[in-house]
C-alpha positions as CSV (number, residue, x, y, z in Angstrom):
1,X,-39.8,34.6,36.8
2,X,-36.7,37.1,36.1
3,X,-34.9,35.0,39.0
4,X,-35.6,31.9,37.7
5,X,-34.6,33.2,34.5
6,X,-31.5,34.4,35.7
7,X,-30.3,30.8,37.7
8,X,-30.8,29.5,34.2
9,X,-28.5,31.5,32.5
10,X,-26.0,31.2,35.5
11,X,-26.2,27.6,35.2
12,X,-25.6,27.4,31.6
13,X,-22.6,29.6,31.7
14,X,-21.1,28.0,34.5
15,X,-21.4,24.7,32.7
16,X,-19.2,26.1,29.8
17,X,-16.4,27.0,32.0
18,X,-12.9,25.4,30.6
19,X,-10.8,23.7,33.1
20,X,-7.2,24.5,33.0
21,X,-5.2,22.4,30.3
22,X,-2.8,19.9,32.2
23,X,0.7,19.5,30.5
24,X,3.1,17.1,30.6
25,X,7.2,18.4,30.6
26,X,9.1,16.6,27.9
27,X,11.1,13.9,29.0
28,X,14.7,12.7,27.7
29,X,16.7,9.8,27.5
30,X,20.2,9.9,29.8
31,X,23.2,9.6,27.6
32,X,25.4,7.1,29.7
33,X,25.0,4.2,31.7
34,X,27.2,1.6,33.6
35,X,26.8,-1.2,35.6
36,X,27.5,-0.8,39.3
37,X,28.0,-4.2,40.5
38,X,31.4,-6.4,39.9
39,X,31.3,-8.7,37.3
40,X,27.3,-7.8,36.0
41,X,27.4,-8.6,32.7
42,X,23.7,-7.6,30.6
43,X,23.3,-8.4,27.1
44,X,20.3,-8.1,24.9
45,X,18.7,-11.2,23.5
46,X,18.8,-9.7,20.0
47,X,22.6,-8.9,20.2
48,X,21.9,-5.0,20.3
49,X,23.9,-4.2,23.1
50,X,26.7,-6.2,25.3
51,X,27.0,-4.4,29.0
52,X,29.3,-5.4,31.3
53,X,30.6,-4.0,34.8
54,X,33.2,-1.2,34.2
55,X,32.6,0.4,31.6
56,X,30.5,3.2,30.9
57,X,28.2,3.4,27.9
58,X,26.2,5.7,25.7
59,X,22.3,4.3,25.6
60,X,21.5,3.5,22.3
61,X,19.1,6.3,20.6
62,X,16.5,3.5,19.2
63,X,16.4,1.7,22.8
64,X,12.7,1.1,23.4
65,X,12.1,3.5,25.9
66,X,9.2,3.6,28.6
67,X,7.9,6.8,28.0
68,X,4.4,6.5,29.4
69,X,3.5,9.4,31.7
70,X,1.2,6.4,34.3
71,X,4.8,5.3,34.5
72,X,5.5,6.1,38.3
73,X,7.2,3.6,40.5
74,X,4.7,2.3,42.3
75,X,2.8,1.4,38.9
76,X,5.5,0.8,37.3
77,X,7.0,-2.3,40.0
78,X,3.6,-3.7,40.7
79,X,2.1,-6.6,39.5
80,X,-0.2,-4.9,37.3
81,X,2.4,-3.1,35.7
82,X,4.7,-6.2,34.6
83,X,1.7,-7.7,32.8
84,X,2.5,-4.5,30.4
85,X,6.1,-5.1,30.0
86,X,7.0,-6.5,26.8
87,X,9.2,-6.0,23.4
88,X,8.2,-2.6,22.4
89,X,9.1,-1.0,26.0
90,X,11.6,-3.1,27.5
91,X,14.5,-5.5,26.3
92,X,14.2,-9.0,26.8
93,X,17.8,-9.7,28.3
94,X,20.3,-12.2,29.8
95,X,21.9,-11.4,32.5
96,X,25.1,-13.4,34.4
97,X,26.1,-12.1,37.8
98,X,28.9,-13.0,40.4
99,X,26.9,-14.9,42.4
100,X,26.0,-17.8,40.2
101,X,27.1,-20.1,37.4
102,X,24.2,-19.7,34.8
103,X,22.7,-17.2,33.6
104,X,19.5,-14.9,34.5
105,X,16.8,-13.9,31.9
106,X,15.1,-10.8,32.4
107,X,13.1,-7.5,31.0
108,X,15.3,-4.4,31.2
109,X,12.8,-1.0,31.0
110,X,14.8,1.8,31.0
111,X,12.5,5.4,31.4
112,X,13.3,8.8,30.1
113,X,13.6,11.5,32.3
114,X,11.4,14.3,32.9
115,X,13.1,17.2,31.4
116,X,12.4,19.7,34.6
117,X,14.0,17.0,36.8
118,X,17.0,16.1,34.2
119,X,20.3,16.8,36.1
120,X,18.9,17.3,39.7
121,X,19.8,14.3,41.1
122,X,22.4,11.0,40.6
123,X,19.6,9.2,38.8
124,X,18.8,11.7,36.6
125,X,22.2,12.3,35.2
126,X,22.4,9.1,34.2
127,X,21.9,5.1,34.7
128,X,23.8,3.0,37.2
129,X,22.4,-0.9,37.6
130,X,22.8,-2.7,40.3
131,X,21.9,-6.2,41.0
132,X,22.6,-7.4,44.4
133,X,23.0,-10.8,45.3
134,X,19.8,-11.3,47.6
135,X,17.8,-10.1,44.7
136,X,19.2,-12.9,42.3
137,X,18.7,-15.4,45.4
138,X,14.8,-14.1,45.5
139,X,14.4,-15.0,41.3
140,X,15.1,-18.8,41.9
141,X,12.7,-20.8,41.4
142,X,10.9,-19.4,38.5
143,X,9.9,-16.7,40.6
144,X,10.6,-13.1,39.5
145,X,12.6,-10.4,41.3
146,X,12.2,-6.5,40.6
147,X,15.4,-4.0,41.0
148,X,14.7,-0.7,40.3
149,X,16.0,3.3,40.9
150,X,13.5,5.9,41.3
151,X,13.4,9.8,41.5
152,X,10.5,12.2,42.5
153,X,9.6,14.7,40.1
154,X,7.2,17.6,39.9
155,X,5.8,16.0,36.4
156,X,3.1,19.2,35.0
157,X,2.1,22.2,34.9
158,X,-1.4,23.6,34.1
159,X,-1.6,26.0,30.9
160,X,-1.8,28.8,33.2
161,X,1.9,28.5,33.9
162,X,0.8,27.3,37.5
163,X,3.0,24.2,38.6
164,X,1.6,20.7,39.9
165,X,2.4,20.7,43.7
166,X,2.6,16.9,43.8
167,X,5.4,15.0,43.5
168,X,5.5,11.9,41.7
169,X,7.7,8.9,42.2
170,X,9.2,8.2,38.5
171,X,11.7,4.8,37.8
172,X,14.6,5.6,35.6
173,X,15.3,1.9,34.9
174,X,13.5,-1.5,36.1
175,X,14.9,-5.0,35.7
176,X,12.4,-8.3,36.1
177,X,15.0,-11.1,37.0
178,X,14.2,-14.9,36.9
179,X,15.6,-18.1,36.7
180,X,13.6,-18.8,34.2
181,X,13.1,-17.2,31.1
182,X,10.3,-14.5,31.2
């Protein structure tokens, strides 16, 4: 009886044990950006910003940013996650290249950057776009194309002060391209 007794009260304390707390780093905007192909021009559909190639610019502080801590690449660039793209976490935008005469519409999701990983890398000192030309050539059509950059991150730590020992893929910025407005 004393041993069945005792299971029970093993049980029942085992069953209050607290699993470590898992926390997120902060994560922050980078302060510049510029447009790394000749003659990309990107401008906002509600005239908040006017980008083109050449210049280098400070991100706005009230941009919409994706924030979400799900956001890693691969979510991020899938299918599933452009069905979550819209007006309060990307800018609907317009976007006239080199290599054709009219213009591109598009959804331009730019991420902050996870504060342990700020600095570490060219992406994570600040944003460079690109749009090459076989990407534009893939959004004809009314189909949509999918430029992105991406970093890899150690993204937690557990409230014992032990560090994640996974790396996450992360995108600092993602453009949806199309021929068609999105």
């Amino acid at each position: 009886m004393k041993k069945i007794m005792f299971l029970l009260i093993g049980i029942s304390l085992f069953g209050c044990a607290v699993a470590p707390k898992y926390n997120f780093y902060d994560k922050v905007p980078n302060k510049t950006l510029a447009l790394g192909t000749k003659g990309l021009v990107i401008e906002a559909t509600d005239g908040s910003f006017k980008w083109e190639y050449g210049k280098e610019y400070e991100v706005p502080t009230d941009y919409p940013f994706f924030n979400w801590y799900t956001s890693s690449a691969s979510l991020a660039l899938s299918t599933n996650g452009f069905d979550k793209v819209n007006e309060t976490n990307a800018k609907k935008v317009i976007v006239n290249t080199p290599y054709r005469d009219e213009p591109m519409y598009g959804y331009l999701q730019i991420s902050k950057i996870i504060t342990e990983c700020k600095d570490k890398s060219p992406e994570t000192r600040s944003y460079y776009i690109q749009v090459p030309e076989n990407y534009v050539n893939a959004a004809e059509g009314g189909k949509v194309s999918v430029m992105y950059e991406s970093y890899r991150c150690i993204s937690g730590y557990y409230s014992n002060g032990n560090k994640g020992t996974t790396k996450h893929g992360y995108s600092s910025w993602v453009l949806w391209l199309s021929d068609r407005p999105l």
